[in-house]
C-alpha positions in Angstrom: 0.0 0.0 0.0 1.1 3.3 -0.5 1.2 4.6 3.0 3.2 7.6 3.7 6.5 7.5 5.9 4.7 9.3 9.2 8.4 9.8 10.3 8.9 12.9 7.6 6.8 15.9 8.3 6.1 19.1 5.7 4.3 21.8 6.9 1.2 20.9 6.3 1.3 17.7 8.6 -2.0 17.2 9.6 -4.0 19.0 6.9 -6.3 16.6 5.7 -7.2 16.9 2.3 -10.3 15.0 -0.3 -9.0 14.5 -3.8 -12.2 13.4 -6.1 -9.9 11.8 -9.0 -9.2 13.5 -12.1 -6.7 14.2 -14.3 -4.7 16.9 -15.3 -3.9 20.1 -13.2 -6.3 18.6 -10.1 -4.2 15.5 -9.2 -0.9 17.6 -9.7 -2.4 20.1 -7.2 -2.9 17.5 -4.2 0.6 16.1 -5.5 1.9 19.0 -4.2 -0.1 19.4 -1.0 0.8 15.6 -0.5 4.5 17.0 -0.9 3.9 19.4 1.6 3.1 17.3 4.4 -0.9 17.0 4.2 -2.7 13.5 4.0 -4.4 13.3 0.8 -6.9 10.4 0.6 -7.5 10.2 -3.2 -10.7 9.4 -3.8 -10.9 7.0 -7.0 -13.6 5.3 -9.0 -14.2 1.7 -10.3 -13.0 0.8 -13.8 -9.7 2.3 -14.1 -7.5 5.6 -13.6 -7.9 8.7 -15.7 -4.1 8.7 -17.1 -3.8 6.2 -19.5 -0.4 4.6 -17.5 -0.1 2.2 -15.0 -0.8 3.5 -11.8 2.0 2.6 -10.4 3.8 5.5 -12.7 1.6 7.9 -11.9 4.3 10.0 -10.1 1.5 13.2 -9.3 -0.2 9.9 -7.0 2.8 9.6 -4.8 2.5 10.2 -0.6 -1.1 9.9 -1.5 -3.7 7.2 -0.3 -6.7 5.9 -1.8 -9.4 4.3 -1.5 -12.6 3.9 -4.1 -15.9 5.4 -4.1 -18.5 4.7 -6.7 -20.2 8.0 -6.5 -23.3 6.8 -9.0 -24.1 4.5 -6.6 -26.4 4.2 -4.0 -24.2 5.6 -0.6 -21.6 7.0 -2.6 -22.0 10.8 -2.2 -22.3 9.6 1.7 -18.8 8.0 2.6 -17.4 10.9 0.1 -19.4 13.1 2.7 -18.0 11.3 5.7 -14.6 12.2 4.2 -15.3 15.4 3.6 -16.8 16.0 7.9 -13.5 15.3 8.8 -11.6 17.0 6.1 -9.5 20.4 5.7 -9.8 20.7 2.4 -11.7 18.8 -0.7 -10.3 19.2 -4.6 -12.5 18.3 -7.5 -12.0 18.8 -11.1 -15.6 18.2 -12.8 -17.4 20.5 -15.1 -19.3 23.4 -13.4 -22.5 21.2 -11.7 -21.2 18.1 -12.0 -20.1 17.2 -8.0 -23.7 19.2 -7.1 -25.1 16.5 -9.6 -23.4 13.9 -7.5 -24.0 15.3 -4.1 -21.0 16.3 -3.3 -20.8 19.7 -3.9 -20.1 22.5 -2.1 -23.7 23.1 -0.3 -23.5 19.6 0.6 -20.4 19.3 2.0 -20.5 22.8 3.7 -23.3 21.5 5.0 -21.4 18.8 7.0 -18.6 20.8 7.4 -18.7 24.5 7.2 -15.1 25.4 7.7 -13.9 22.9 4.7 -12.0 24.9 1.6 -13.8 23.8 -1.2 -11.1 23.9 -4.2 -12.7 23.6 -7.6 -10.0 23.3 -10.9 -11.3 24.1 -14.2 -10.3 25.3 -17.3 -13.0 27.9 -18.1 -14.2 28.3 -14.8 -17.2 28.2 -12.7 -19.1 30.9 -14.9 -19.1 32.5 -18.5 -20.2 31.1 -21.7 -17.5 28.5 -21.9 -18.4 27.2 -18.3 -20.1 24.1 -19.8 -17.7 23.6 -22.5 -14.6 21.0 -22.5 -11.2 21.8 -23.3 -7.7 21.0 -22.6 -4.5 23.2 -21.6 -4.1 24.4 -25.2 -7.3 25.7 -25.2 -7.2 28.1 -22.7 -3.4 29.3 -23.0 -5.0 30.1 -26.8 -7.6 32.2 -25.8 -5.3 34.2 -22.7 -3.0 35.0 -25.3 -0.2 33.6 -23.7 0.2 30.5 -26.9 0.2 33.1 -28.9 3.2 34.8 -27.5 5.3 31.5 -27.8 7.2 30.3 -31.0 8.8 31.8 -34.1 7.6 35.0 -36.2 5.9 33.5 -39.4 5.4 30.6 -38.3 2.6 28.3 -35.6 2.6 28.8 -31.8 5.0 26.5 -30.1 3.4 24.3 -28.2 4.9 24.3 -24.4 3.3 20.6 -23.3 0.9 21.2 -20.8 3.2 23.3 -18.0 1.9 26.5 -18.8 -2.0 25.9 -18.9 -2.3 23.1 -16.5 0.7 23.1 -14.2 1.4 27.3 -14.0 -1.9 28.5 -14.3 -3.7 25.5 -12.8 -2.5 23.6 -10.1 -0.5 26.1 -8.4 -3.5 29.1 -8.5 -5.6 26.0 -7.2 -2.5 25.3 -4.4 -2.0 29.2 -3.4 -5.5 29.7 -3.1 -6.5 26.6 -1.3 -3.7 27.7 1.4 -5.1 31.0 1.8 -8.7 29.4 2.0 -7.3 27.3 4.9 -5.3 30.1 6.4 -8.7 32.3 6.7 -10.6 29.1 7.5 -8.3 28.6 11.0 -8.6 32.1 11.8 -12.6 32.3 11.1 -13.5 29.0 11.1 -15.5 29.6 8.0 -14.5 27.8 4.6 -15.2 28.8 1.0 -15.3 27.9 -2.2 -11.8 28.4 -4.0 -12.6 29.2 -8.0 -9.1 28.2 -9.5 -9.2 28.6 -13.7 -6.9 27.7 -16.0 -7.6 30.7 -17.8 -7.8 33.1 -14.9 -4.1 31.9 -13.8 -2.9 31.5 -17.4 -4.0 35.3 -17.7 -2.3 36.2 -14.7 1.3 34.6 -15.4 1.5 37.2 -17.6 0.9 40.4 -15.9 4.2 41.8 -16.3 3.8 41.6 -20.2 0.6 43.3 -20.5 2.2 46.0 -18.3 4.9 46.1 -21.1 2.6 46.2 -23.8 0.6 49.1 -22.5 4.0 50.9 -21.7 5.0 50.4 -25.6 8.2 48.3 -25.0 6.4 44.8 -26.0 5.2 44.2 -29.2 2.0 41.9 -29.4 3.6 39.2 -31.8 5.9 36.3 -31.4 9.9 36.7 -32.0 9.5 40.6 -31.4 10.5 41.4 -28.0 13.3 40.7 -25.3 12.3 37.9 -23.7 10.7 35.6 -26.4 13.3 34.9 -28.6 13.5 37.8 -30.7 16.1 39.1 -28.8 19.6 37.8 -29.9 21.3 37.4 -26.5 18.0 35.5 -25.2 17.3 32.4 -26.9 18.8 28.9 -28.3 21.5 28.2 -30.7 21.6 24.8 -32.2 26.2 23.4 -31.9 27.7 21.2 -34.0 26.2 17.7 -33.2 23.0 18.9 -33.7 22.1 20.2 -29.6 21.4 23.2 -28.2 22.6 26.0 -26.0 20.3 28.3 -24.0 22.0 32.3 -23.7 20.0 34.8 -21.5 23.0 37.5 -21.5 20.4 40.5 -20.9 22.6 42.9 -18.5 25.5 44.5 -19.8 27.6 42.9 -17.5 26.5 39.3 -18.5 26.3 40.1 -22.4 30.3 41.3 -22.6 31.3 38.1 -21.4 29.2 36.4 -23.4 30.4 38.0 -26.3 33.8 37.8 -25.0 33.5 34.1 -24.6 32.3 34.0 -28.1 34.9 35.2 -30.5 32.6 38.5 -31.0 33.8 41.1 -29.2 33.4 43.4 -32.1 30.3 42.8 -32.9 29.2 43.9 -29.2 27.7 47.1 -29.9 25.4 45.5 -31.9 23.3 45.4 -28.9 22.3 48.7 -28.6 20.8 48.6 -32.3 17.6 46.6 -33.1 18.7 47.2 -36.7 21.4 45.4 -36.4 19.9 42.5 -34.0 19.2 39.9 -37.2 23.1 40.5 -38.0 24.1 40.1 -34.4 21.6 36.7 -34.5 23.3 34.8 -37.4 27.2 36.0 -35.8 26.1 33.8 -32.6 24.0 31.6 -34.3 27.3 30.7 -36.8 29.5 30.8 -33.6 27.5 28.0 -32.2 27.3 25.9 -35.2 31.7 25.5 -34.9 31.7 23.7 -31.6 29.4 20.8 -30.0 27.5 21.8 -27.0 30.0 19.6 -24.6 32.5 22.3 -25.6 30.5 25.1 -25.2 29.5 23.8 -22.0 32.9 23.5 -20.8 33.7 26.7 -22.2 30.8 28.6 -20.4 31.2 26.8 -17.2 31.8 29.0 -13.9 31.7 32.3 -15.8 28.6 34.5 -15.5 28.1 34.9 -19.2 24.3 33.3 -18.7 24.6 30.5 -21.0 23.4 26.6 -20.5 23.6 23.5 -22.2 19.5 22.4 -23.2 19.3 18.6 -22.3 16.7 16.7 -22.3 14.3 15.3 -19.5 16.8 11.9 -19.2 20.0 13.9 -18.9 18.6 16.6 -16.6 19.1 14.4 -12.9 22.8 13.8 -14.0 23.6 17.5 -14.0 26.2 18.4 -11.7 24.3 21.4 -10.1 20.7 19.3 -9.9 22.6 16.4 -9.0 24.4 18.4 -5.9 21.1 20.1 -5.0 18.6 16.7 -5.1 16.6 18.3 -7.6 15.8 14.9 -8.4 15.0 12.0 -6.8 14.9 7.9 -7.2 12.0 6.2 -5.4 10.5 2.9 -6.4 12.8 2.5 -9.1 11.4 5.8 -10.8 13.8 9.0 -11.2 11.4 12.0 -10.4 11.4 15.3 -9.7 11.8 15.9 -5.6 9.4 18.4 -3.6 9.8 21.8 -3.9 10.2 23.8 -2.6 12.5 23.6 0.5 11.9 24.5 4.6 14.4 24.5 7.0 12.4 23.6 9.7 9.9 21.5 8.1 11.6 19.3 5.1 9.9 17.8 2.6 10.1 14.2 1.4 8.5 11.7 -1.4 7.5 9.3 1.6 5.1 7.0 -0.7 5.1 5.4 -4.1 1.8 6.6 -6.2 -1.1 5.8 -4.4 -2.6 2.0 -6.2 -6.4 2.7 -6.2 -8.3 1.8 -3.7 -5.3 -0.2 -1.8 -5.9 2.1 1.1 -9.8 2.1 2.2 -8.9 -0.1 5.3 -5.9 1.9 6.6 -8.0 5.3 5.6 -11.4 4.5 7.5 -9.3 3.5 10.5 -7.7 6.5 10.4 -10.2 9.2 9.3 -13.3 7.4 11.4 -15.0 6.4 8.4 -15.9 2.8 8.9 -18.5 2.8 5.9 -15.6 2.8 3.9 -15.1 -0.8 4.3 -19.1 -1.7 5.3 -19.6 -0.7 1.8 -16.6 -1.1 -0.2 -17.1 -0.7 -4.4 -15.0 -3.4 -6.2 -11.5 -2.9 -7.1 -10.6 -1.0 -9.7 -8.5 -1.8 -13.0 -4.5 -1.3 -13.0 -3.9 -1.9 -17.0 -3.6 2.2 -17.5 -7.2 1.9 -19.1 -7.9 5.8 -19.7 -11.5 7.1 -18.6 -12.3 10.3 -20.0 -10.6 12.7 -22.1 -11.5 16.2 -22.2 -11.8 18.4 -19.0 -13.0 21.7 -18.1 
């Protein structure tokens, strides 16, 4: 079972925290409140996980438990209920109506407990025309504008995976506002509900830009600006066996020794002239092309000239730096990502493998006082990676 080590403690030991399965930017969320410390019971239901892996993969399921809850069957809204009386906080990621639909909503559970923090994750939100709709992290990056600030001039949007929509402007608007929630909810002992949109946080993680466009010194298309690759010192140069290097040598400081390191100390000034930035571009971009990124790794290393080699999600954990640091970690035989971020007082830990669904109703109704867990326990559910449902909102 995937019980968490109760010898490592976060911060949020002792926050207990509902997690009615989804996919996407919801489980990610309680990933990270699990990271944190809290006990997340993830409630899952018969037939099968929502990613189409095996569970036992599912690294945004690790220090969780779970246990499964038909909720379209007779008593199933109830032991979700139960949880929720003795819970801190509850997480869903249905369409708007959907959890009021299966009596779990927020009335319901209020009603039970009226100092829970309700957190609802959506793409489109709880309201506005596209409530109702489905749609997926590319969606709603395209509508905020921020897809289309991503990519090449003259050519599509480049797609950034889900991180942006899902990850940034999901699960960690859902996480900060869940923790203020809870923080008012101790003081008041009132809860809420927490309205976290992908499109409202997507929006937001780009506040500084629209300040820049209304001040005049960001043009509204791709490859135009200082910080999305139209700027020559900011942005990736493919080397010699076919990698890439990564330069961000904005300040002065940073950009002469860049250009030092370069071989192009005399084409320096060039930095000062936007008419002269496409001549500056090809200069480095040429540069690049004469050495392999190994040797302009070495080359760069332990200066401050802002450059760094681009490698790819397998070479990452072997870094020197991330090695040093524990940016990664090994746990059941899977390299992932560890907690983040870090507390002196209160570290952080993965303490459990992803949860297995259902393979914790026993421990959890022991633990949380919910004995109907087990007095009415749904069959087990499948572990093939069998996905069920696609789109979200």
């Amino acid at each position: 079972m995937a019980v968490p080590d109760k010898g490592v403690h976060g911060p949020l030991t002792g926050v207990r925290v509902v997690e009615l399965a989804g996919i996407g930017p919801g489980p990610f969320a309680a990933m990270l409140l699990a990271d944190l410390g809290a006990d997340v019971v993830r409630v899952d239901r018969p037939g099968g996980p929502g990613l189409a892996i095996d569970p036992a993969y599912d690294v945004t399921n690790r220090n969780k438990r779970s246990v499964v809850v038909d909720l379209k069957s007779p008593g199933g809204a109830a032991r979700v209920l139960d949880l929720a009386a003795r819970a801190d906080v509850l997480v869903e990621g249905y369409r708007p109506g959907v959890a009021e639909r299966l009596g779990v909503g927020p009335e319901a559970c209020h009603a039970r407990n009226p100092a829970l923090v309700y957190g609802r994750m959506t793409g489109w939100g709880q309201d506005g025309p596209l409530a109702p709709r489905a749609g997926h992290d590319i969606s709603y990056i395209a509508l905020t504008g921020t897809l289309g600030m991503i990519g090449n001039p003259g050519e599509p949007p480049a797609v950034p995976a889900n991180l942006v929509g899902d990850y940034a402007g999901g699960s960690l608007y859902l996480v900060v506002g869940v923790l203020a929630a809870l923080h008012h909810a101790r003081a008041t002992g009132t809860g809420q509900v927490v309205d976290a949109a992908i499109v409202d946080g997507a929006a937001h993680l780009a506040a500084m830009i629209h300040g820049m466009v209304a001040a005049g010194s960001w043009q509204d298309r791709r490859g135009a600006n200082l910080l999305d690759g139209g700027c020559p010192f900011y942005g990736t140069y493919e080397t010699a066996d076919g990698e890439y290097m990564a330069v961000g040598a904005l300040e002065q400081q940073f950009y002469d020794e860049f250009t030092e390191l370069l071989g192009l100390r005399d084409l320096a000034p060039a930095r000062r002239d936007l008419a002269r930035w496409g001549e500056l571009r090809e200069a480095v971009a040429a540069r690049f092309r004469t050495r392999t990124r190994a040797e302009w790794t070495a080359l760069f290393e332990g200066t401050d000239a802002c450059v760094a080699p681009v490698l790819s999600l397998r070479e990452a954990p072997d870094h020197p730096h991330l090695a040093a640091r524990g940016t990664f970690t090994d746990h059941g035989g899977i390299t992932q990502p560890a907690p983040a971020p870090r507390f002196s007082a209160t570290p952080t830990a993965v303490r459990g493998a992803p949860a297995q669904p259902g393979a914790d109703t026993t421990e959890v109704a022991h633990d949380w006082d919910v004995p109907g867990l087990i007095t009415a326990q749904d069959p087990p559910v499948a572990t093939d990676g069998t996905r069920h449902g696609a789109a979200r909102n």
